[in-house]
N, C-alpha and C positions, 0 to 999 in steps of 0.2 A: 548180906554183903556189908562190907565197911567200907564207909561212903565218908569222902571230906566232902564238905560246900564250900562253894566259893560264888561270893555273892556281896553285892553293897546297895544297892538305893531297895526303894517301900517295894517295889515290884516283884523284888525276888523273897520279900518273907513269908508269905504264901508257901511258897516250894520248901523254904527250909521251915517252916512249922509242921508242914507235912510229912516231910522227910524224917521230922522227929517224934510222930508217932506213928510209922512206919514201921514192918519189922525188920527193917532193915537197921544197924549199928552205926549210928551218926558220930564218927569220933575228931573232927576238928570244926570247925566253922572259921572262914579265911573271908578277911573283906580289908577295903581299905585303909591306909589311917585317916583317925578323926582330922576334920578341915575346919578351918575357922569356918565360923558360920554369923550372918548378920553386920548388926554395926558394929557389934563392941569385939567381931571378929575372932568369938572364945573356940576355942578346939572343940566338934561335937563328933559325937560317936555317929557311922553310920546306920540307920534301920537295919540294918540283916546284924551288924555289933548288937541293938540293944534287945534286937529277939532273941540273940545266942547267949548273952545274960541270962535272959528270964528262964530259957530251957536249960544254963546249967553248963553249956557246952564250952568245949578248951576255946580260945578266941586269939588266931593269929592276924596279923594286920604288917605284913611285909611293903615296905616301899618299893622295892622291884621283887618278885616275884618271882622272876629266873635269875636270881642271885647264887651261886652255888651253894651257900649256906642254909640259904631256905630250902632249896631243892634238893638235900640233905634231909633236913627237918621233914623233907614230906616224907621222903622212904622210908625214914623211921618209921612211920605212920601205917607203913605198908595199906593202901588203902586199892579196894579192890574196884573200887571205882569213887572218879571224881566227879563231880557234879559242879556246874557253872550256869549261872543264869546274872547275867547283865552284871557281872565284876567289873570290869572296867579296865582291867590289864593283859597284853596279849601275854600266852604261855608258850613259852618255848617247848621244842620238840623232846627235849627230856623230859618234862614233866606232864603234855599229851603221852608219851609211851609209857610213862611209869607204872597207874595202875593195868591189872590184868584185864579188865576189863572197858580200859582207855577213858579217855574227858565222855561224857556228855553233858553238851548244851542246850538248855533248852532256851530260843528264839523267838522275839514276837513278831513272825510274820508268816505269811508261806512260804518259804524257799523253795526253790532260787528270788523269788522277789523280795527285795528289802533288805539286802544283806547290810549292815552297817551298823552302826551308836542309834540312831532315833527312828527305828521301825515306824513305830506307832505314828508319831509326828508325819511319816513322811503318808503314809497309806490314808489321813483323813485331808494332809494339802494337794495328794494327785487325783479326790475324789475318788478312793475305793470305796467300790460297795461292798467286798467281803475282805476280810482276813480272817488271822488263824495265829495259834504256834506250832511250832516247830522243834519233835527233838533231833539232833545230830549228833553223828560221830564229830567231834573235833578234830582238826586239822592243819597244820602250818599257815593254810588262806583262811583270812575270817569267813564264816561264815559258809564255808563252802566243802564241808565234808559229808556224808552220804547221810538222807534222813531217814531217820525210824519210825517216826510218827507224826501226824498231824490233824489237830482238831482246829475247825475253820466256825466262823462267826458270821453274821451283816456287822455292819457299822451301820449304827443307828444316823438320821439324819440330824439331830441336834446335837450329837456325840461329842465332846471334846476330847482332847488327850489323856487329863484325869479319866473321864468318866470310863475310856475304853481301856486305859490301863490296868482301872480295876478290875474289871472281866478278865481280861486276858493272862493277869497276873494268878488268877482263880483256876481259870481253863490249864495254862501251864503246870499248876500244882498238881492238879489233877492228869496231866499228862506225863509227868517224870515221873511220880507212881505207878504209873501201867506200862511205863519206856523201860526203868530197872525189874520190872516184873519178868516181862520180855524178854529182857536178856538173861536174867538167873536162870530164866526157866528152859533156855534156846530157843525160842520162837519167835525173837527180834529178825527183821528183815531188816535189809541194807539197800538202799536205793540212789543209787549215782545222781547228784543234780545235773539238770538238763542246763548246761552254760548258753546257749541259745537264750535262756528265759531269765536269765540272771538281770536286777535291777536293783541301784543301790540306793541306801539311807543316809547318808551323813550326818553328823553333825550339826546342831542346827545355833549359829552366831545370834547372835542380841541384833542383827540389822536386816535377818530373813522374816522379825517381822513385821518391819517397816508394810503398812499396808497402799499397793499399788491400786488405787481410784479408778486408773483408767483400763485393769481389764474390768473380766465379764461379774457379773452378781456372783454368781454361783461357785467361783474362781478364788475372790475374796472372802467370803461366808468360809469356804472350807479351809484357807491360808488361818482364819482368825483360830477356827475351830482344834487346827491343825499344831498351833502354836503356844496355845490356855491350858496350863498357866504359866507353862515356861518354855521357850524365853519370852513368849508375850508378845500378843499384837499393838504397836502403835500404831498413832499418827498425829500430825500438828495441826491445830486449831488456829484462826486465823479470821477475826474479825473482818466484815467488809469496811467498817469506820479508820482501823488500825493494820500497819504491818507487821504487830507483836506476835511470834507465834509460841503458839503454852502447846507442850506436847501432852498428851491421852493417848492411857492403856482403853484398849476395846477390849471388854470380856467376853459379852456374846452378844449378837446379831441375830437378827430370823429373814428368812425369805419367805413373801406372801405371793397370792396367785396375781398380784398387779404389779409383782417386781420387773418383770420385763415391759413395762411401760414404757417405753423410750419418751425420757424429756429435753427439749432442748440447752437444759444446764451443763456446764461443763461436769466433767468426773470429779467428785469432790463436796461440791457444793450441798449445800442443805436444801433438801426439795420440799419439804415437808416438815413441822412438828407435831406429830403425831399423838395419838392417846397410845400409841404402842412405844412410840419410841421416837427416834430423830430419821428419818429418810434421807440417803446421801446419794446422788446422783453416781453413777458408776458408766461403763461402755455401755452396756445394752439394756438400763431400766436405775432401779433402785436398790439399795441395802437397806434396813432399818435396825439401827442402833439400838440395843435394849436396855444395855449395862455399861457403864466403864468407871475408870479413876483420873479423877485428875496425878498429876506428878505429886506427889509427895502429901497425898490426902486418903481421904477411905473411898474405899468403892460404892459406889451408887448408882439409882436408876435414872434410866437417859431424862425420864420427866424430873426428878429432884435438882440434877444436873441443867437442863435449862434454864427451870427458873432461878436456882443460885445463881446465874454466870450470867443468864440475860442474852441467851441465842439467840437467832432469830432464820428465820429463811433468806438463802441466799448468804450467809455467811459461810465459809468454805474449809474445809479439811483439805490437807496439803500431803503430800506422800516424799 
């Protein structure tokens, strides 16, 4: 088949380095344009741009997408299927109908669950013990046109968002290879999502991950987990001698078999300094801090971090 990609962040080059040794005829690669990036805020090419570089491939990068000029340009293309994995721009319904053998998406979650921008982020903050991906028909509703496939995963317990992106970005490549197989061949099945079971992802702002002390251990561990390394867990430091408070990125955390301890400190407070790490009073026991950044410094471990700054117990993390 002749297949365009459409694709922009590290998630989706997996699928398009697969798709391009494939026997399938890769003839455009479509992602966004480059955005400043950093301080000096220079224009950078997206990860799925600098894979279709190295493979050679034509490279479109349209600001709207359903522009009719572009949607033009795709028919030229005549392409017999489109392929989409985490682009970033919804398609209008001319451009879902255009190829013969319509969009597929491939999704990181199990649908109906998770439909939205931050699968992955949302499935390790509401404590899933499994996901998956997902290929789909595309459809005018994100997220909710009939699946064809689905390979399912655990979420490790330490797991952050990088770490299960990675898999999953692995897993999907290898499932839009056996999804266009599928269908060239007629043996793709069509499977209606159950709207009953539908639950969504959003978006995730710079203030989801402000870290709330006063729920439960297990609540918090997975919000930090859920969030690393972007947009990032904070929270503000706040000497018991001073009212100053210096804000800190938490990287990771562990939960031990005495985390459900229940102490009489409020949520917040430092209960412990530990040889693992800093202990932070929470609802129903402890956290232990293992890793973080101060603001505008390198990351380090929570023992390096004490002694620079001079913790102490009973000084308190603020939400």
């Amino acid at each position: 088949m002749n297949v365009v990609f459409m694709g922009t962040p590290e998630f989706a080059v997996p699928s398009l380095r697969s798709l391009a040794t494939s026997t399938h005829k890769l003839i455009a690669a479509v992602t966004q344009p480059d955005r400043p990036k950093g301080r000096s805020k220079v224009p950078c090419p997206s990860p799925v741009k600098e894979a279709a570089r190295e493979l050679g491939l034509e490279i479109m990068q349209p600001v709207n997408i359903n522009e009719a000029a572009f949607v033009k340009q795709l028919q030229l293309l005549s392409p017999d299927c489109i392929v989409v994995v985490a682009f970033g721009q919804f398609l209008s319904i001319p451009i879902i109908n255009l190829p013969g053998y319509r969009c597929v998406n491939i999704h990181a979650s199990l649908l109906p669950k998770l439909r939205g921008a931050a699968p992955i982020n949302w499935a390790i903050i509401r404590g899933e013990r499994i996901t998956g991906v997902t290929s789909v028909v595309m459809t005018a509703k994100m997220d909710a046109g009939d699946i064809i496939a689905q390979k399912t995963t655990p979420i490790f317990p330490g797991e952050n968002v990088r770490e299960l992106e990675e898999r999953l970005a692995s897993m999907g490549a290898t499932l839009l290879i056996d999804t266009l197989k599928s269908i060239e061949t007629g043996n793709a099945t069509y499977t209606k999502q159950d709207e009953k079971e539908v639950t969504f992802a959003p978006k995730l702002k710079k203030e989801n991950g402000l870290i709330p002390w006063s729920q439960e251990t297990q609540k918090i561990h997975n919000l930090i987990r859920g969030v690393t390394p972007s947009p990032g867990a904070y929270t503000y430091y706040c000497t018991k001698d001073t009212e100053e408070k210096k804000r800190l990125i938490i990287l990771k955390t562990q939960i031990h078999e005495t985390s459900k301890t229940k102490t009489s400190l409020n949520p917040g407070t430092v209960v412990e300094i530990a040889p693992c790490g800093i202990h932070v009073a929470t609802l129903d026991g402890f956290l232990c801090i293992t890793r973080l950044q101060p603001e505008g410094k390198r990351a380090m471990d929570a023992q390096g971090y004490t002694r620079g700054y001079k913790m102490i117990t009973h000084d308190v993390f603020l939400s």
